[in-house]
C-alpha positions, 0 to 999 in steps of 0.5 A, a space after each residue: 812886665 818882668 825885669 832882672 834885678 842884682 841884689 848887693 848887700 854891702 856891710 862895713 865891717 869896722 866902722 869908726 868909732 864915731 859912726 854906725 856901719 855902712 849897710 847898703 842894700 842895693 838893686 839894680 838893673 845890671 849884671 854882676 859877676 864877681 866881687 870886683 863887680 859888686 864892689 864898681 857897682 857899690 862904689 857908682 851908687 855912693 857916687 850917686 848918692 852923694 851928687 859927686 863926680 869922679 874926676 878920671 873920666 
């Protein structure tokens, strides 16, 4: 069975000084087409990761 799959590599540029850098390499199962995209797509996965819920749904 094949699939396609988006790749995002997500790097935080200039993290705190009290923490390494955010490096997230994320693959999912839909489509992206732009930056605007990839970033929605980071910001559900952090989301998820972290088990909290956005409020203005």
């Amino acid at each position: 069975m094949a699939a396609d799959l988006t790749a995002i590599h997500a790097v935080e540029p200039n993290p705190p000084a009290d923490r390494k850098s955010i490096d997230w390499k994320l693959l999912i199962d839909l489509e992206v087409n732009s930056c605007e995209e990839a970033v929605e797509k980071i910001k559900w996965s952090a989301t998820q990761a972290t088990g909290t819920r956005r409020r203005d749904r």
